[in-house]
C-alpha positions in Angstrom: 0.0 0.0 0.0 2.9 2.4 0.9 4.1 1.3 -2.6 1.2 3.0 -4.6 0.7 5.6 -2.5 4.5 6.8 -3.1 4.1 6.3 -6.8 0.7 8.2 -7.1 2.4 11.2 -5.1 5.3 11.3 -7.2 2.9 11.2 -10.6 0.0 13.1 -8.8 0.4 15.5 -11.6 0.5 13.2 -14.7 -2.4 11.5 -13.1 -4.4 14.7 -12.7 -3.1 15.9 -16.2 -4.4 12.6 -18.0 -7.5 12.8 -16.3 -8.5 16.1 -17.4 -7.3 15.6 -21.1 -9.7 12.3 -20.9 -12.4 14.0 -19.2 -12.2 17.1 -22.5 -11.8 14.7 -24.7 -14.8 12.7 -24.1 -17.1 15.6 -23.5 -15.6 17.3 -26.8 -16.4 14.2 -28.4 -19.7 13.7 -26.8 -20.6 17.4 -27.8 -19.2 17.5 -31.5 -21.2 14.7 -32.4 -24.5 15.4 -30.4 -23.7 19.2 -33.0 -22.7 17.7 -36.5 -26.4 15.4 -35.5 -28.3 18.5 -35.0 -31.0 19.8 -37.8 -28.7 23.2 -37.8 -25.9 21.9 -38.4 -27.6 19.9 -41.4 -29.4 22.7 -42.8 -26.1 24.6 -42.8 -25.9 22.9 -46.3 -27.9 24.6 -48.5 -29.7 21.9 -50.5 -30.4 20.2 -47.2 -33.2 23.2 -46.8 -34.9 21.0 -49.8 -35.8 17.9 -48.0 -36.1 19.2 -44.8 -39.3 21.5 -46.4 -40.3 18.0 -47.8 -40.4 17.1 -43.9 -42.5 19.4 -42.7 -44.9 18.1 -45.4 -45.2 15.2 -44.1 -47.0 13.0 -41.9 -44.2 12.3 -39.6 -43.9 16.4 -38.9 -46.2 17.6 -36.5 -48.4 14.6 -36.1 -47.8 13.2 -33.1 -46.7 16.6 -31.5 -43.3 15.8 -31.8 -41.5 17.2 -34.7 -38.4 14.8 -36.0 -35.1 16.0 -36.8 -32.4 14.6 -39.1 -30.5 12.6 -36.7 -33.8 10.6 -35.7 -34.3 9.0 -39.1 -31.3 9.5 -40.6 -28.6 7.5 -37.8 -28.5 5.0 -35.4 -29.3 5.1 -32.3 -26.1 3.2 -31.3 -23.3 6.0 -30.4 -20.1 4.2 -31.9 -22.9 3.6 -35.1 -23.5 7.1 -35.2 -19.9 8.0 -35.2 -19.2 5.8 -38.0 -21.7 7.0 -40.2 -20.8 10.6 -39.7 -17.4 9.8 -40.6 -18.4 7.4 -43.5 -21.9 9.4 -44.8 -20.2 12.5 -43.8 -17.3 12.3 -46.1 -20.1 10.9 -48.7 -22.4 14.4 -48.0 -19.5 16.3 -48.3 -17.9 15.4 -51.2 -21.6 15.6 -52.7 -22.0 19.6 -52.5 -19.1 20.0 -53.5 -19.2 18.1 -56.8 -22.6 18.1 -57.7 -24.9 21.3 -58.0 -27.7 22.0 -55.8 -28.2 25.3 -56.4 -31.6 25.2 -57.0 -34.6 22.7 -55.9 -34.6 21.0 -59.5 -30.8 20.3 -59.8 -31.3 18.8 -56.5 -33.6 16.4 -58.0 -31.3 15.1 -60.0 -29.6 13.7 -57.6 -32.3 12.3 -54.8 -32.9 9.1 -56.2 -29.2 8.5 -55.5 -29.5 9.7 -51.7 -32.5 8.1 -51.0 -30.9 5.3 -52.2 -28.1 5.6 -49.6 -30.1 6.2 -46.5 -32.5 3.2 -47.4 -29.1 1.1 -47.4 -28.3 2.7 -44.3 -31.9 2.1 -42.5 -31.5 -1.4 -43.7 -28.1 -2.3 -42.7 -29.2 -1.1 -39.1 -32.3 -3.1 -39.3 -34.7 0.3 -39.3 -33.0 0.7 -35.5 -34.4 4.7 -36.0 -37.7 3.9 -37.2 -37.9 1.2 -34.1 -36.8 4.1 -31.7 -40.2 6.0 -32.1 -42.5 2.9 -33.5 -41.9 0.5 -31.0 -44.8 -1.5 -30.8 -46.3 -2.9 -34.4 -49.9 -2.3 -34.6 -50.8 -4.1 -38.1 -54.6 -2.1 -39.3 -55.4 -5.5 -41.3 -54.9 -9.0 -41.5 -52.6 -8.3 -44.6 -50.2 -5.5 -43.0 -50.0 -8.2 -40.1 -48.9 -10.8 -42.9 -46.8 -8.4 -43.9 -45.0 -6.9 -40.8 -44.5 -11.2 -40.0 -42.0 -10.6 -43.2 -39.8 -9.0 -40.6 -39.4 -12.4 -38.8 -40.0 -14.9 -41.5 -37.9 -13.6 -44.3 -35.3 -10.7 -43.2 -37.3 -7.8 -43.5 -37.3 -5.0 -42.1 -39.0 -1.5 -42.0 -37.5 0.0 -45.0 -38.3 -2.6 -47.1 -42.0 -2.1 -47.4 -41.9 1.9 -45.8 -40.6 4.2 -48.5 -41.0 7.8 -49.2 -42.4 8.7 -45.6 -40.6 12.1 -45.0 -39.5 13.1 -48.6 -40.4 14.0 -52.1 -41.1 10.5 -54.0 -38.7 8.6 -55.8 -39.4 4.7 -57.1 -39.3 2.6 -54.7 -36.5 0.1 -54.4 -35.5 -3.5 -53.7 -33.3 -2.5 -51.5 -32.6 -6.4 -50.7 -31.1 -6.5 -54.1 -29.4 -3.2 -54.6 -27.5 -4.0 -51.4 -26.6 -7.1 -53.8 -25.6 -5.7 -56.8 -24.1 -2.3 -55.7 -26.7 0.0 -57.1 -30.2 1.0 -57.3 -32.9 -1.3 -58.1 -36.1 -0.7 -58.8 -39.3 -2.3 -57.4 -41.9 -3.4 -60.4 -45.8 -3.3 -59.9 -46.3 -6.2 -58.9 -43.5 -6.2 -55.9 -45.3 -3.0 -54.6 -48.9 -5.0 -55.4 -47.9 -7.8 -52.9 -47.0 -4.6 -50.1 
C-alpha cells in the first residue's frame, strides 16, 4: 500500500493531467457529435433546406406533437454507429455539395434518387433501428399488414423494405434487398409494390 501511495504522489500530476485531457476529450467528443447530428448543423448545407421542407410536409412532422429532426431518421441510435456514419456518410455528404450542384430545388432532383438510395441502405443495414426508436410497438390495421410486418421475422425484413417515401419528395421505390446485392439501385416493379 505504501508502494502506490509513493508512486501516485510522485505522478500526482501526470495523473491529474491525463485525467482532465480524458475528461475534454470525451465531452468534446460527446458534444461534436451530439452538434454535426443537429438539424442546424444539417441545414447549414444549403440543399439540405430542400428535404427538410419535404419534412415538414409530411405526416411524420407535427403529427404526433413531436416534430423529427435529421438525426432521428437518418442514424443509429447506437453512439459508436453514429460515429461511423458521420465519418463514412459525412465524407459521402461532403464530397456531394461540392461536386454536384444543388443550387436550385430541381438540380437537387437530379440527384435524390441517388441519396435516397443511400439512407435506405443505411436504415436497412441497421435493421430500421431509428424507425424502431419511435414505433416501438407494431400495430398491423389488417390482417394483410400483419402478414406483412411477419416478413420481418419470416424472411429478413425489415422497416425499409416495405416503408418508403415517408418524409421526402417520391422517388421509385427500391428492392433495397437487391441493390445491397448488386451495388446499385434497383427498382421495385408493380407487382413487388402490389404484394405490399
Amino acid at each position: 500500500m505504501g508502494t502506490l501511495l509513493n508512486f501516485l504522489k510522485e505522478r500526482w500530476g501526470i495523473i491529474l493531467g491525463t485525467a482532465v485531457v480524458t475528461i475534454v476529450i470525451t465531452f468534446g467528443i460527446i458534444g461534436g457529435e451530439r452538434y454535426i447530428s443537429s438539424t442546424g448543423f444539417c441545414l447549414s448545407c444549403h440543399s439540405m433546406s430542400y428535404v427538410h421542407e419535404d419534412l415538414k410536409k409530411s405526416s411524420h412532422y407535427g403529427a404526433l406533437g413531436a416534430d423529427p429532426e435529421c438525426q432521428d431518421c437518418h442514424l443509429p441510435p447506437q453512439f459508436l454507429k453514429r460515429v461511423e456514419s458521420h465519418v463514412v456518410d459525412g465524407v459521402r455528404g461532403v464530397i456531394g455539395e461540392f461536386t454536384h450542384d444543388h443550387s436550385t430545388k430541381e438540380k437537387f432532383n437530379g440527384y435524390r434518387a441517388e441519396y435516397a438510395h443511400n439512407a435506405r441502405i443505411n436504415i436497412k443495414k441497421w435493421n430500421s433501428s431509428p424507425c424502431r426508436t419511435c414505433h416501438k410497438i407494431l400495430r398491423s390495421s389488417s390482417d394483410e399488414t400483419a402478414r406483412e410486418h411477419k416478413k420481418m421475422e419470416t424472411e429478413n425484413k425489415t422497416c425499409i423494405d416495405c416503408h418508403q417515401n415517408l418524409a421526402h419528395e417520391e422517388v421509385p421505390e427500391e428492392d433495397i434487398v437487391a441493390g445491397m446485392k448488386e451495388g446499385k439501385i434497383v427498382v421495385k416493379n408493380e407487382e413487388e409494390k402490389k404484394e405490399e
